[in-house]
C-alpha angles and dihedrals in degrees: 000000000000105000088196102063150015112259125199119191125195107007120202120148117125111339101339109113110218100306128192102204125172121209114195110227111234102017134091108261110195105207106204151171149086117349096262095028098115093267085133104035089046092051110026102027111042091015114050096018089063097043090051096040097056089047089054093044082065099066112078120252098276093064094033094073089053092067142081099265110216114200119227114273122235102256123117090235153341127205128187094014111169125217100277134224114183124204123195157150099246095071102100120202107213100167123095099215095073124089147151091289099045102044082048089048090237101124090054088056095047086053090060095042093049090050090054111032100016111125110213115219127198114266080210116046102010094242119146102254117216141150120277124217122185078249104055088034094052086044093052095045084047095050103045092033118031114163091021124127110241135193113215104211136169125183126233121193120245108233112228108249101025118119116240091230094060094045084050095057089052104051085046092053092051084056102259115132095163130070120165117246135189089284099032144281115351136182120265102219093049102053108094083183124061115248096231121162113171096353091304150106115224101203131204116247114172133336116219144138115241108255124145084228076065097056113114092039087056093049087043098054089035080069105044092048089046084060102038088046094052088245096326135104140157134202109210111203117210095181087054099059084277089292115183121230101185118192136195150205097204129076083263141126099255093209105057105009103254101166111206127196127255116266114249117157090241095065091066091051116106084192087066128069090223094063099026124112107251095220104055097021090239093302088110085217127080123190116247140169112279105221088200090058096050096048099025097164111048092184094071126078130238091259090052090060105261096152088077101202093053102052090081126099087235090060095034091124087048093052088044097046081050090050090053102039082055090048083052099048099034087252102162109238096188101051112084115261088248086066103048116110108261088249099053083043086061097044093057097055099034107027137223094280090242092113092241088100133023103185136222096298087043100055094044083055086061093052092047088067089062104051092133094081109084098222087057091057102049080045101053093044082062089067112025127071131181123271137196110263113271088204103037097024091217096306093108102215131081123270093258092071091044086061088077128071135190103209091342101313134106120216090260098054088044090051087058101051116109105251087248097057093039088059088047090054096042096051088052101036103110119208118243108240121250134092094303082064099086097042091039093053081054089063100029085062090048084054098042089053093042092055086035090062094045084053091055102054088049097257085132089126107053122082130236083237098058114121108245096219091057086057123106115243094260092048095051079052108056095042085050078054096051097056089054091050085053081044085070081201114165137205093020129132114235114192109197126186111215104317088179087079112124088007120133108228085247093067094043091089094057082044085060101045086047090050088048088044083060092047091045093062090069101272130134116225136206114193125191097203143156099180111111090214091061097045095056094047089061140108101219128004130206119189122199130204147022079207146345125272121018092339088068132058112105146089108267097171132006122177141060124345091239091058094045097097090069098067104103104198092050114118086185082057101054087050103043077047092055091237091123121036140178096239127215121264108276086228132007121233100240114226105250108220098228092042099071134114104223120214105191126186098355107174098158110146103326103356115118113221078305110200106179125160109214107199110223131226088041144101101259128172133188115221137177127123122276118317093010102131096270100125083033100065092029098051122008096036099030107027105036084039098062092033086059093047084052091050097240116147110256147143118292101283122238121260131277146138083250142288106261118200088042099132087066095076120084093186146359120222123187135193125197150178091242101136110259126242107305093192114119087231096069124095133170091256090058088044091059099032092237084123083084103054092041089048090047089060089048092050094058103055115123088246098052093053093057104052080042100244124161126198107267081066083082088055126112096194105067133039116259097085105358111106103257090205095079094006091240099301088120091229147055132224135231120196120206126207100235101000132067120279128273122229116196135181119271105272089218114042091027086231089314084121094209140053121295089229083057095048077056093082118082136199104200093328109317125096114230081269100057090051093058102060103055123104115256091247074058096049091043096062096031086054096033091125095047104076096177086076103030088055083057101050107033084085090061085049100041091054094051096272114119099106097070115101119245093243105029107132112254093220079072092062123109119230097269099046099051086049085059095047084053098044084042092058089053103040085041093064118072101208141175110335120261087017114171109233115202115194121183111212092322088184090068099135093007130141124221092257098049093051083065095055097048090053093056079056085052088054100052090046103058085045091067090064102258126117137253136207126161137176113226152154103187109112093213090059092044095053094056092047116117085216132015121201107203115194128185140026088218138343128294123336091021089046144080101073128110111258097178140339131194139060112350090252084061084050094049088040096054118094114232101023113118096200084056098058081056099043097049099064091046090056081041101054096019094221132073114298118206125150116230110254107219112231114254130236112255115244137257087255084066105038089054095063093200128123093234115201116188132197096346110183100172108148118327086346108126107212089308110204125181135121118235117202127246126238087027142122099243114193115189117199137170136125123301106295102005081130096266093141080040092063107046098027118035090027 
């Protein structure tokens, strides 16, 4: 067993053919190689599988059924193998309660700072709010009015009924013989009428001028007066124009009574009923009716149907009750909706509130309360659409956490706050000081680190209060990195996929010293990556191929970067060499000037009053570093911009002054990164809904037309000849009470997935099954002379893969190869003409190779006519654009201007754009240009070697230091309750 490193023999799950493979513990391994060549199924299937699923094997069984259950992966053997924490881009994240500061933890830690050191100010008034002492109340009365006189009062409340002459009594028994009335002080046994004011008695308690000799009188009587007043006291000060100061006990405004709650960390958290808006149950957002959606078209009338959802038959009594109820009020029915007057506008959707006619609200109020029916429902998401909050206004919790403010600031308006701000404002936010100040540095400093690490892998520019589903996959990665940097874990193995995604190759360099910080904890780290940059800075490189597919699989180079240009048989090494290229375009389509879409005045989120032309029938891509606009313009501004002028039902668009050109485009198309279908079911021919055509050859076989079979009898998904034991899935499962569960073949088809009376028919010579399981370069030749399937599967080959099996299930796929099934359904459809296709980093989990390859798809593309804009940040893609769009200069509040526009020698040549200082060494030198990262040393954590534990305080330990070493039988011992259990258990 070799102690220095993980080893991994015989190798075979997916396409990896019995691989040996050495990881090095405690150093940064690179896994590379073509998109398909086993990246994925070498770090995240045998590696990280194994090293999760022999750390779960150590719980017992109870807490074993509670966790994720990973099956064994197919190798001989592993040796060495580490616990294991993966952290990638396919764990989606679907609620809406999650977002930047709670995946970080952040939001946990500003709870807890906001309970302890949070100062509560009046809703009302504006006044800080605290608690009074006679202490604090004696200091401050000291400090604002030495040498006045002062009046210590406290009110008590008259009891209906009670006569004045008995309360007086009272009050004269318990030794008061002054109350304040409406001039002034007056003697209690000579008032024959009760002093009330506001149903109360406002009491004398002590008259004094405020001296410091008089201390300890004034705290005395303060006292008194605090628990005669029920908490409550006042000081009138004659010298002061009888001016009032009130104090209280009670977490209240002392001058007009506010009363805040108490802070618990649960009240400012939107997760917890006790701190959630009410209105919108912590989400920020409520659904409401969408006005836009409802009368799409201004320019019609009502009778020409301008209330959408009532042009329908099925809504003919709503449009005729509509018609009457205008006839009734004088409501024109023949003038367009845009020219109505504002008020006739508002009787027709709310009504007269004669019960005659509802209106439009009203009767989408109706359908809200049957929603259980599922019609109603896909009929009610056509015309609704999600608003900020009117009671929260987006911030999520109730008013009462919003009363208390850190330096100024409440939660919400913290939450708000870019990274980079937040960690500005943490690094110079001073404690108060009292007894929270100890506990509450504790947390600031965990707040500070956490900030501290987003900044670091360049995420400056997000919020805490983005939502994390609407993050990019690199995004979603390197905050996931930056938790396990707060973890502080050691000697664990972290497997990450691609976490340069979305980065700008200026960032890349903080992405790598994060990466080594990791490493230098004592981790080992196991990166999949393509970029240059990231493969040089590591410790050990594998490098996976020749090819994808089955033609890959093996290792085709293992050892350090720098020896990595000797592999012969490395497609990544004749790139990083410079021996392959992707060449320039040997001419650049030029921008015509009355061919542009032109986006004017767009100031959604960080732009900046944007005004960008776009030419059209070319290859355009936006550029700019993280948080610069890019996804803003693109999507929310262009794309639902252009989606809401067709009709067609989408979130609310960005705003702008308008998009003009738009009536040049037929269609938008836009591709995401949005994960593809998960379900088994799923393969790349039903994807692409070349399954039909292929059924429909089967169902007219000779064969098949006499038993009378049609062609949704080849077809797994619905009963007919599918085998109904396993309902075409091919396989049963097993479930097992406290292991994974066991999937085995179908006892009655033996995986066939379908009857064997149905495998009888033939088409030239192959059963449905058969057919599945060829390759696509397969399909392609067996089905040459059947273009309805060819048309559907050249995509697949002209994007690299051929070499996916028809019915090979998608949830299989590596990263890059679902992408390309994604980008091929797309290319593979001809559309409308002069459609607008939007791509979204289309080389995420692609090699440098097959970046070639897609960008020979981009140029037929826009041969055809059509028009192409991605995002990307990929210098090998922005060096072959027509056009590049560069926002900027930096992220978030310093971005979402236009730093530069037109061909990417414009870009290189332009001062002050940081894709242009890139871009121009890759149009200098013509290859890929990455400098190579020295390693770093590892730190004196790691060279220790010791488990270190300081101040621990858990139970009766008293700021316990002491180091424990690694790799060691460690024995405590001490008497019964010394704090031995406390130590290695709750510490």
């Amino acid at each position: 067993m070799d102690p220095s490193a993980i080893v991994v023999v015989g190798a075979r799950e997916h396409n990896l053919k019995g691989i040996d493979v050495r990881v090095p513990l405690n150093a940064m391994t690179v896994v590379t190689g073509v998109s398909g060549s086993g990246k994925s199924s070498l770090a995240f299937d045998i590696l990280y599988a194994e090293g999760q699923r022999r750390y779960v094997e150590s719980f017992s069984t109870y807490a074993r059924q509670f966790l994720d259950r990973m099956d064994r992966p197919r190798v001989e053997r592993i040796e060495g193998i580490l616990p294991a924490v993966a952290i990638d881009q396919r764990r989606p994240v679907k609620t809406s309660r999650s977002t930047v500061g709670t995946m970080t933890e952040l939001h946990d830690h500003l709870k807890l700072l906001f309970a302890k050191v949070g100062v509560p100010y009046c809703r009302q008034c504006g006044r800080a709010v605290a608690r009074d002492s006679q202490e604090s109340a004696a200091r401050d009365l000291l400090a604002a009015h030495a040498g006045e006189r002062a009046l210590v009062t406290f009110s008590v409340s008259a009891p209906a009924g009670l006569p004045w002459a008995e309360m007086r009594s009272g009050l004269l028994a318990a030794g008061y013989v002054r109350a304040l009335g409406p001039d002034g002080p007056i003697e209690l046994d000579a008032a024959e009428t009760a002093p009330v004011a506001g149903g109360l008695v406002t009491v004398i308690q002590d008259r004094l001028r405020l001296r410091t000799a008089e201390r300890a009188r004034l705290v005395d009587s303060l006292e008194q007066a605090l628990r005669h007043g029920r908490g409550r006291a006042a000081a009138v000060l004659p010298d002061a124009g009888d001016r009032v100061e009130r104090f209280s006990t009670a977490l209240e405004c002392a001058a007009c009574g506010f009363a805040v709650r108490d802070p618990v960390p649960n009240l400012f958290s939107f997760n917890s009923p006790l701190g959630a808006c009410e209105t919108c149950r912590g989400f920020g957002r409520v659904i409401d009716l969408d006005l836009d959606l409802v009368v799409p078209d201004p320019r019609r009338t009502i009778l020409e149907g301008a209330i959408k959802p009532w042009s329908t038959k099925a809504t003919s009594w709503e449009r005729g009750t509509l018609v009457k109820f205008c006839r009734r009020r004088g409501i024109p029915t023949d003038v367009p909706w845009g020219e109505l007057d504002p008020a006739e506008r508002e009787l027709v959707l709310d009504g007269d509130g004669r019960g005659q006619y509802p209106g439009v609200r009203g009767w989408f109020r109706w359908l809200e309360g049957r929603t259980y029916r599922m019609h109603v429902r896909v009929f009610l998401s056509r015309y609704r659409t999600y608003r900020l909050c009117p009671a929260c206004g987006g911030a999520r919790v109730r008013p009462e956490a919003l009363d208390f403010r850190v330096g100024g600031k409440t939660i919400a308006e913290i939450a708000r706050l870019p990274i980079g701000e937040a960690a500005t404002f943490f690094d110079a936010l001073a404690l108060p000081a009292g007894q929270a100040e100890e506990a509450a540095g504790l947390i600031l400093d965990e707040i500070r680190s956490r900030l501290g690490y987003l900044v670091a892998v360049g995420l400056e520019y997000l919020t805490l209060d983005r939502q994390s589903r609407t993050l990019s996959g690199g995004e979603l990665e390197r905050v996931d990195l930056t938790t396990a940097l707060g973890s502080a874990l050691v000697n664990t193995l972290y497997v990450l996929d691609e976490p340069s995604i979305g980065l700008h190759p200026r960032d890349t360099e903080r992405l790598i010293r994060i990466l080594h910080r990791l490493r230098d904890q004592g981790n080992t780290v196991v990166v999949v990556e393509h970029d240059p940059a990231i493969i040089r800075a590591a410790d050990h490189t594998i490098d996976l191929g020749p090819g994808a597919g089955e033609r890959g699989g093996e290792v085709v180079f293992a050892g350090p970067p720098a020896a990595l240009g000797q592999a012969r048989r490395s497609l990544t090494a004749e790139y990083l060499t410079g021996h392959r290229t992707i060449p320039l375009p040997a001419e650049r389509r030029r921008p015509l000037p009355g061919l542009m879409l032109g986006i004017r005045a767009a100031s959604a989120n960080n732009l900046r009053d944007l005004d960008v032309d776009i030419p059209l029938a070319c290859f355009v891509v936006v550029t700019g570093v993280s948080g610069s606009g890019k996804s803003t313009l693109v999507e929310e501004v262009l794309y639902r911009g252009l989606k809401k002028r067709q009709g067609a039902p989408v979130a609310t668009p960005g705003t702008c002054r308008g998009i003009e050109g738009a009536e040049r485009i037929a269609e938008v198309i836009l591709v995401d990164q949005a994960a593809i279908g998960s379900t088994p079911r799923a393969n790349p021919v039903t994807y692409l809904r070349a399954f039909d055509a292929i059924r429909a050859c089967f169902a007219r076989t000779e064969e098949a037309r006499l038993r009378h079979y049609t062609a949704a009898t080849f077809s797994f998904n619905v009963p007919g000849g599918r085998c109904e034991t396993c309902t075409g899935e091919g396989f049963e499962r097993v479930e097992m009470q406290f292991l994974s569960d066991v999937y085995v073949p179908c006892a009655e088809c033996g995986g066939a997935r379908f009857q064997a009376e149905v495998l009888e028919v033939r088409f030239r010579g192959r059963s449905i099954r058969e057919v599945l399981d060829l390759t696509v370069a397969e399909a392609l030749e067996f089905f040459a002379d059947v273009p309805e399937v060819t048309s559907r599967l050249v995509p697949l080959a002209d994007v690299g893969l051929d070499y996916l099996r028809l019915g090979q299930p998608l949830s299989t796929l590596s990263g890059g190869e679902a992408q390309r099934v994604k980008l091929a359904a797309h290319l593979g459809r001809e559309g409308k003409a002069h459609t607008l296709f939007l791509f979204d980093e289309p080389t995420t989990g692609l090699h440098l190779a097959d970046i070639a390859r897609l960008l020979a798809c981009f140029a037929r593309l826009v041969a055809r006519g059509h028009s192409l804009l991605v995002i990307e940040h990929h210098l090998e893609v922005v060096k072959c654009a027509d056009w590049v769009i560069d926002l900027g200069p930096e992220g978030g509040a310093d971005g979402g201007r236009l730093v530069a526009a037109g061909s990417p020698e414009t870009i290189a040549a332009t001062p002050g754009s940081n894709t242009g200082r890139f871009l121009a060494e890759v149009l200098r030198e013509g290859a890929v240009v990455a400098e190579a990262t020295p390693a770093l040393a590892a730190s004196p954590a790691a060279a220790n070697g010791n488990i270190r534990i300081v101040g621990a305080r858990e139970h009766n330990l008293r700021d316990l230091s002491l180091e424990l070493p690694r790799d060691r039988l460690i024995v405590l011992t001490g008497l019964s309750g010394s704090g031995k259990s406390s130590l290695a258990f709750d510490v």
